[in-house]
Phi, psi and omega in degrees: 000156198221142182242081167300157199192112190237142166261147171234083162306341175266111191269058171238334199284284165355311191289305186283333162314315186271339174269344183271278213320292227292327195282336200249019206021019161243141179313168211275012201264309174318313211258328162278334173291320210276312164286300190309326194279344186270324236248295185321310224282009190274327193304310215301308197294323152313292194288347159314321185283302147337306192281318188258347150299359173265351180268146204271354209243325176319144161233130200257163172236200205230130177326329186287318189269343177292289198305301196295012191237333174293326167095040163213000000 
């Protein structure tokens, strides 16, 4: 386990922090580990997506050319 140390200046963000802690009895280190971690694996997926929009080998289709190969 590892110990980190952040300034969060926006105290309304603090405040809803301190009220999800207060409301779920776990501490606010839960709930930020919890974001953090919801938060890379949204980053991790983006830039997954970045990477095949720049590959010339992908192919893409149109909702329309989607609905016809789904058959719906």
């Amino acid at each position: 386990m590892s110990t980190i140390a952040a300034r969060i200046k926006d105290e309304r963000l603090i405040e809803r922090l301190k009220k999800i802690s207060a409301e779920t009895e776990r501490p606010m280190s839960y709930h930020v580990e919890k974001a953090l971690k919801f938060y890379l694996d949204e980053y991790a997926d983006l830039l997954i997506a970045r990477e095949r929009l720049v590959d010339p080998g992908e192919k893409y289709f149109s909702i329309d050319e989607a609905k016809e190969k789904l058959g719906l």
